[in-house]
C-alpha positions as a Markdown table, in Angstrom:
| # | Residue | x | y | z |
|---|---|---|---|---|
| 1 | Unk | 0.0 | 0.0 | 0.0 |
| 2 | Unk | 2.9 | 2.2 | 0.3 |
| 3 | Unk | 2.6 | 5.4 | -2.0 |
| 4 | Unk | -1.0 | 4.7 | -3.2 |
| 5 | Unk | -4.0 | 7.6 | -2.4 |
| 6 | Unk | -7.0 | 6.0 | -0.9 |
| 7 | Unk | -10.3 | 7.4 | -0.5 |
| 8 | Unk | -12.5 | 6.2 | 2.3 |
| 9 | Unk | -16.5 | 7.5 | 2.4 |
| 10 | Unk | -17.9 | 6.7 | 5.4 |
| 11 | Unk | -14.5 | 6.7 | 7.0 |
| 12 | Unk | -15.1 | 8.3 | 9.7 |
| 13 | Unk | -16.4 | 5.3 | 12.5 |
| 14 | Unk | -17.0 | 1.8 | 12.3 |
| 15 | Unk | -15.9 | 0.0 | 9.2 |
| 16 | Unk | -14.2 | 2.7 | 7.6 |
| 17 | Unk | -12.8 | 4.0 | 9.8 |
| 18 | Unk | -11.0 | 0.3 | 10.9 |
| 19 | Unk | -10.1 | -0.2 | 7.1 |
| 20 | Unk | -8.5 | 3.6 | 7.0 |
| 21 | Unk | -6.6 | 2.7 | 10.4 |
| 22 | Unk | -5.1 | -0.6 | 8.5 |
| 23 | Unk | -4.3 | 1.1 | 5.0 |
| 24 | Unk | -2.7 | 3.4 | 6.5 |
| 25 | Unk | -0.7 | 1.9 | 8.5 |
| 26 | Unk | 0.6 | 0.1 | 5.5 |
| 27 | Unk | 1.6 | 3.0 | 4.4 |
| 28 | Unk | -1.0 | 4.4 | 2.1 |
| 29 | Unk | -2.1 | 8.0 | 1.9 |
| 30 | Unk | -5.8 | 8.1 | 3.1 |
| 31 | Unk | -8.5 | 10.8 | 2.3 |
| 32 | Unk | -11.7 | 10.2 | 4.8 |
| 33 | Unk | -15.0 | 11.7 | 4.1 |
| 34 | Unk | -17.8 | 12.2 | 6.5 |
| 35 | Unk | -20.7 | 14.0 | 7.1 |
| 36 | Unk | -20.2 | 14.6 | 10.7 |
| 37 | Unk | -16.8 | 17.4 | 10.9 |
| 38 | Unk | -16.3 | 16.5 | 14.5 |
| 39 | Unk | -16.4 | 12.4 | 14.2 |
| 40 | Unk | -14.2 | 13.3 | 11.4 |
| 41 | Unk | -11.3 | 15.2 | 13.3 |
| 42 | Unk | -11.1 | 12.7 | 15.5 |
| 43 | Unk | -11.0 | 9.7 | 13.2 |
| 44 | Unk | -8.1 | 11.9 | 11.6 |
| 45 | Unk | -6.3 | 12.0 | 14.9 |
| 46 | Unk | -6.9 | 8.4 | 15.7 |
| 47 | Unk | -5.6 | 7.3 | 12.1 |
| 48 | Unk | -2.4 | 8.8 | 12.0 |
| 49 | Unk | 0.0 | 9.0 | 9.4 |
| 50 | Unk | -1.3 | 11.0 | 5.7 |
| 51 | Unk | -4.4 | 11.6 | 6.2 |
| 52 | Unk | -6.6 | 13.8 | 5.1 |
| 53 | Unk | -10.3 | 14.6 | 6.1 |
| 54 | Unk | -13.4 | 16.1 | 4.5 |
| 55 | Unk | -17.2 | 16.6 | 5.3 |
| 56 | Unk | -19.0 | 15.6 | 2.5 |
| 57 | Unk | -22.3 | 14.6 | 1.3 |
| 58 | Unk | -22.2 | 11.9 | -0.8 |
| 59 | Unk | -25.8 | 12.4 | -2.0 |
| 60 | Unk | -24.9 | 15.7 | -3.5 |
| 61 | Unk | -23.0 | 15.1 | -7.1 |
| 62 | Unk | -21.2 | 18.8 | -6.8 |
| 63 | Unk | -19.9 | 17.8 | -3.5 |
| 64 | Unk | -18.6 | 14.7 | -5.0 |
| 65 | Unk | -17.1 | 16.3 | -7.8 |
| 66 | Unk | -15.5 | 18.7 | -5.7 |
| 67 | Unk | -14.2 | 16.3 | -3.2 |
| 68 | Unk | -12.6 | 13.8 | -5.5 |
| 69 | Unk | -10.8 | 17.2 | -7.6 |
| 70 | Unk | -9.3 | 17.7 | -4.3 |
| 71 | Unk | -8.0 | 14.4 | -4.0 |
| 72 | Unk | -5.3 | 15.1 | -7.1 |
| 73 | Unk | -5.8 | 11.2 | -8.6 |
| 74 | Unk | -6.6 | 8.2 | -6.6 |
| 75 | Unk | -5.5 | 4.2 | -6.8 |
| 76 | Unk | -8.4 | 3.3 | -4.6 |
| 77 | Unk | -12.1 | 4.1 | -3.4 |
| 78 | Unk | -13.7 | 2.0 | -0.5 |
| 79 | Unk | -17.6 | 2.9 | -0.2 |
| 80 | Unk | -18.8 | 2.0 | 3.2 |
| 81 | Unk | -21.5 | 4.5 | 3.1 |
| 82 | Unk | -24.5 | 3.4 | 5.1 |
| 83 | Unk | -27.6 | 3.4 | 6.1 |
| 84 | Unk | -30.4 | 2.0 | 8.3 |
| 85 | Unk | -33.6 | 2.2 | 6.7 |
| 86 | Unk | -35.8 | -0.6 | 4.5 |
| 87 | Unk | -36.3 | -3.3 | 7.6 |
| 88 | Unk | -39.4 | -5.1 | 8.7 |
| 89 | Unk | -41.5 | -7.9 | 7.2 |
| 90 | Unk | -42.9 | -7.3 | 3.7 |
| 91 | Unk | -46.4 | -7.5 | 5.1 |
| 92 | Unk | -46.5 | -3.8 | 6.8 |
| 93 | Unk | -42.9 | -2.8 | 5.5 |
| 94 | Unk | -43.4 | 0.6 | 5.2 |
| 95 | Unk | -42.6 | 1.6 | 1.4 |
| 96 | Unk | -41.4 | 4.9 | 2.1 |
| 97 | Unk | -39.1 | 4.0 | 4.7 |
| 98 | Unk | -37.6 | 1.5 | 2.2 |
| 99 | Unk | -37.3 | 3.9 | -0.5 |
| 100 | Unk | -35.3 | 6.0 | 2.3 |
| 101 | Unk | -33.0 | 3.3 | 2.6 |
| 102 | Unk | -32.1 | 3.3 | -1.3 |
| 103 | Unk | -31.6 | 6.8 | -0.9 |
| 104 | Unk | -29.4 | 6.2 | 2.1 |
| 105 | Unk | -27.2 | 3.7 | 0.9 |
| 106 | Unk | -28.1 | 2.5 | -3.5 |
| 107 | Unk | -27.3 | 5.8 | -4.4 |
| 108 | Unk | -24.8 | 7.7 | -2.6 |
| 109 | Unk | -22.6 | 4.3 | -4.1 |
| 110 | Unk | -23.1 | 5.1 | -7.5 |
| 111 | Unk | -23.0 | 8.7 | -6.9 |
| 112 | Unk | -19.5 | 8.5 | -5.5 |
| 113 | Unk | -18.4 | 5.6 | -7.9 |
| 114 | Unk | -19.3 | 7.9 | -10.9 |
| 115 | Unk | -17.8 | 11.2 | -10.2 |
| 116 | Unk | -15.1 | 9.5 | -9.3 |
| 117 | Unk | -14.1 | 7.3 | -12.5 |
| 118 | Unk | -12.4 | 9.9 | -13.9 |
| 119 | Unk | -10.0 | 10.7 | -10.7 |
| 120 | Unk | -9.4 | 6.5 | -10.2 |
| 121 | Unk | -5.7 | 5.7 | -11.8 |
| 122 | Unk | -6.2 | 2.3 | -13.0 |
| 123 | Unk | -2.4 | 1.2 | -13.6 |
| 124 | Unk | -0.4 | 3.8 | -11.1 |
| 125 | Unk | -0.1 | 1.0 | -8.5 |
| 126 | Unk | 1.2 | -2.0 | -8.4 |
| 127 | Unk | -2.4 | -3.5 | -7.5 |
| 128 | Unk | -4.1 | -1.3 | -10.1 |
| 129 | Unk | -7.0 | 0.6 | -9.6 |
| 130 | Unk | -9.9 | -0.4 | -7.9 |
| 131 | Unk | -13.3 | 0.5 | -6.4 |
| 132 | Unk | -14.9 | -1.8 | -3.4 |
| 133 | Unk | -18.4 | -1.5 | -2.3 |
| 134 | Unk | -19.0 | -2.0 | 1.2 |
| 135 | Unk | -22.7 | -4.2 | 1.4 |
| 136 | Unk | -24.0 | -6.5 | 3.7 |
| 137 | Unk | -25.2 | -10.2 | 4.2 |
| 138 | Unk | -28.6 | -9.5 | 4.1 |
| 139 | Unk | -28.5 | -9.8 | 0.2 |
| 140 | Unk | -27.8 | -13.7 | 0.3 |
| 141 | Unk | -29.2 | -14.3 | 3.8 |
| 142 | Unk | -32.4 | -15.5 | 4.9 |
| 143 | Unk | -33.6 | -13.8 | 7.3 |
| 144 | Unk | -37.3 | -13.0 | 8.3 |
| 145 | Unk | -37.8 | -8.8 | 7.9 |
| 146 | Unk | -34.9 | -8.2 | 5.7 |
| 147 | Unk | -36.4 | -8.1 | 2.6 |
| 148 | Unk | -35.8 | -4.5 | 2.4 |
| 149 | Unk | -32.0 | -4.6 | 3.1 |
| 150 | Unk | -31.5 | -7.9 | 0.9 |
| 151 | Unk | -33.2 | -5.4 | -2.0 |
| 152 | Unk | -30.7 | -2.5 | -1.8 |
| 153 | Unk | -27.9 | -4.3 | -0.8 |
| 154 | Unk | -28.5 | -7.0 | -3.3 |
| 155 | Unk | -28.6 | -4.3 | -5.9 |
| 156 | Unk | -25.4 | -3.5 | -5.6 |
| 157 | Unk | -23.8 | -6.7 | -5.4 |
| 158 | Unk | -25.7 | -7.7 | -8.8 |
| 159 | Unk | -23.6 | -4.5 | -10.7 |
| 160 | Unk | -20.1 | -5.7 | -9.4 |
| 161 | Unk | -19.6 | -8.0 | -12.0 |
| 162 | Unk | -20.7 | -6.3 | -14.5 |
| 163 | Unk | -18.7 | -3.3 | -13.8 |
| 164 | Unk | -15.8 | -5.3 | -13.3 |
| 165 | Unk | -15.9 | -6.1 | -16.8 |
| 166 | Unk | -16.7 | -2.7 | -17.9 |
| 167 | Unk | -14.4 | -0.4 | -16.5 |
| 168 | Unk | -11.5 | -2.8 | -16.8 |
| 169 | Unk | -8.6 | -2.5 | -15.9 |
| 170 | Unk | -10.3 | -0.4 | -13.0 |
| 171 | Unk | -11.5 | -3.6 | -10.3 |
| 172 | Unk | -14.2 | -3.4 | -9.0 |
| 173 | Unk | -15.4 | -5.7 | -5.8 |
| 174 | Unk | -17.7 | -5.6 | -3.1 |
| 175 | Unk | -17.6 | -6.9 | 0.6 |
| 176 | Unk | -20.3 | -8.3 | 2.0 |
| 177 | Unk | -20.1 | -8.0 | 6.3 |
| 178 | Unk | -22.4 | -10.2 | 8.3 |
| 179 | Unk | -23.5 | -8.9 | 12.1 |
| 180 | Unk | -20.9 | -6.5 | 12.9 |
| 181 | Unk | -20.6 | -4.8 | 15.9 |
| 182 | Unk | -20.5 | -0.8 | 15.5 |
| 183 | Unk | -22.5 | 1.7 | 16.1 |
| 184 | Unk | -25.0 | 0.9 | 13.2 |
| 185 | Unk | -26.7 | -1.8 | 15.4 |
| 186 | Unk | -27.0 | 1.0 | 18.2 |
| 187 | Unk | -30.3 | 2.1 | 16.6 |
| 188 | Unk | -32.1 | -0.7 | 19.0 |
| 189 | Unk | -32.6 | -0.5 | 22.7 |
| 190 | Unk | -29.3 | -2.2 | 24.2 |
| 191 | Unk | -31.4 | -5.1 | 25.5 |
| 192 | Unk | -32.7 | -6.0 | 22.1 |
| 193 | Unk | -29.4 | -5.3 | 20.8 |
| 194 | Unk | -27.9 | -7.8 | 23.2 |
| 195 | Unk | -30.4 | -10.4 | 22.4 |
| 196 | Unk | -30.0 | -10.6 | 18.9 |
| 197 | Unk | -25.9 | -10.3 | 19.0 |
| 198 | Unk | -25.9 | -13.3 | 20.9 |
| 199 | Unk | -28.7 | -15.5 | 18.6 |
| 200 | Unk | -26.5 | -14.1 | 15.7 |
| 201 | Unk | -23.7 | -15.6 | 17.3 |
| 202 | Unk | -25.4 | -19.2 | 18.7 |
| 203 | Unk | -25.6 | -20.2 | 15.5 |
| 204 | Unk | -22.8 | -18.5 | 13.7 |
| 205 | Unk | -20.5 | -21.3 | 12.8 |
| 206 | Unk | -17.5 | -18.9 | 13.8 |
| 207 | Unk | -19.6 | -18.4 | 17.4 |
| 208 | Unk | -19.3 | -14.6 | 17.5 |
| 209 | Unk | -20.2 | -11.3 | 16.5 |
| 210 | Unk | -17.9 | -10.4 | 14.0 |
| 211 | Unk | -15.6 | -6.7 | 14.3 |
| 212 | Unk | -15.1 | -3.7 | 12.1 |
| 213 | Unk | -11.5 | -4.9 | 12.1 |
| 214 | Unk | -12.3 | -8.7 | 10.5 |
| 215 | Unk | -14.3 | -6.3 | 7.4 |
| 216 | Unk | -10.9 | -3.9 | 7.3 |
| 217 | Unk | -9.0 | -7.3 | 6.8 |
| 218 | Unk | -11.1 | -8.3 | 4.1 |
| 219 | Unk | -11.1 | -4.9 | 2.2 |
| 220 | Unk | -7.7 | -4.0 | 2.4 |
| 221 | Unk | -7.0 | -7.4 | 1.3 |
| 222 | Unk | -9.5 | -6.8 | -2.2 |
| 223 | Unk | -8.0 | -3.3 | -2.3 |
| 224 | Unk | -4.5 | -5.1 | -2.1 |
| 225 | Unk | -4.8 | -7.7 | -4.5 |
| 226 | Unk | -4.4 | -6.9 | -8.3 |
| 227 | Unk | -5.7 | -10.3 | -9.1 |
| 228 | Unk | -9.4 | -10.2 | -7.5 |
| 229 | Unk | -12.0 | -8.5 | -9.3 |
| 230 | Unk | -15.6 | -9.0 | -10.3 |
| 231 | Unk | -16.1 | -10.6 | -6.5 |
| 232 | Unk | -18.3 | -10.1 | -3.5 |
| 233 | Unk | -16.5 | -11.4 | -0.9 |
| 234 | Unk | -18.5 | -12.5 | 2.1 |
| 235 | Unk | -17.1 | -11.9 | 5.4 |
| 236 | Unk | -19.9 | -13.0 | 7.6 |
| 237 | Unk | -18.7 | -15.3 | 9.9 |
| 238 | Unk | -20.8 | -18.0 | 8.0 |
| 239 | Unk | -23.5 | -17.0 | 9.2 |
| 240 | Unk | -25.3 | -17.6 | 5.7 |
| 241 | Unk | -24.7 | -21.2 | 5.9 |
| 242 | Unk | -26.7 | -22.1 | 8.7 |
């Protein structure tokens, strides 16, 4: 990773903010974006090394566009943009909520991927160029009330491929987390939240809750390998196996 230019949206807390902590210690120069300036400052501080920090809004294009001109030409783009909306069982799943989550998540990712195509340097490291969407499990998992996620997520996990092929040499991947434990989950009442972590883990073949840290693994490991492309790789703890 060592004299690459990385840009991280979402990079400022949970899984971003792990996989800017491991690229950069491995040398690369990171650029963090954020909505939140003070979250930001302080994942700057805790990162260390070249980093850079912006607050951004991914759902605006002119922000994009002005964000990734800054950047001066980038080797890599990790998207872990998120959000929480689209959950419930398809029998009362509120539409507008779903549609909430698209806008959350569906298309602040091709937002960002777009405007920044033109900034990516596909052959300036020795890993190439690449773009990795951050997704989740619920688009292969089965899961009662996750309909919604499975949709948006899913979505984006079906263009991988496809843009693999298209942008080539560009790669593009996607990583696909399981039940992670950051502050996305912190949405529910701590008892609830307790109750499900440890169902999630009774019957995760791994027996655990994964880490922000075990998704930073698996991205900077996409990001770092010129011969991966086209893949979603799951990192889930197997939970989809059950």
């Amino acid at each position: 990773m060592k004299g690459t230019r990385i840009a991280i949206l979402g990079g400022s807390s949970g899984i971003g903010l792990a996989a800017a902590q491991l690229l950069a210690g491995r040398g690369a120069e990171i650029w963090i974006a954020g909505r939140d300036a003070a979250k930001l400052a302080a994942a700057a501080k805790s990162i260390g090394g070249h980093v850079q920090a912006r607050q951004v809004d991914a759902t605006s294009r002119a922000a994009m566009e002005t964000f990734f001109a800054e950047t001066g030409g980038l080797d890599h783009l990790v998207l872990t943009l998120s959000g929480g909306d689209g959950a419930g069982p398809i029998a009362d799943l509120d539409l507008a909520n779903l549609r909430k989550g698209f806008e959350a998540k569906f298309w602040p990712h091709l937002n960002a991927a777009q405007a920044a195509l033109k900034h990516l340097r596909p052959a300036h490291a020795a890993s190439g160029g690449s773009i990795t969407f951050v997704t989740a499990a619920s688009a292969g998992g089965h899961l009662p009330g996750t309909s919604g996620l499975a949709a948006i997520n899913g979505a984006l996990n079906a263009m991988v491929p496809v843009l693999a092929v298209e942008l080539k040499p560009l790669r593009v991947n996607a990583v696909s987390p399981g039940a992670i434990d950051t502050a996305w989950w912190d949405r529910w009442p701590a008892e609830q939240k307790a109750a499900l972590f440890a169902d999630l883990a009774t019957t995760s073949p791994v027996g655990r809750i994964g880490r922000a840290e075990d998704v930073a693994d698996a991205i900077a490991f996409v990001v770092g390998n010129g011969f991966v492309t086209g893949q979603i790789v799951q990192c889930d703890g197997g939970i989809q196996l059950r």
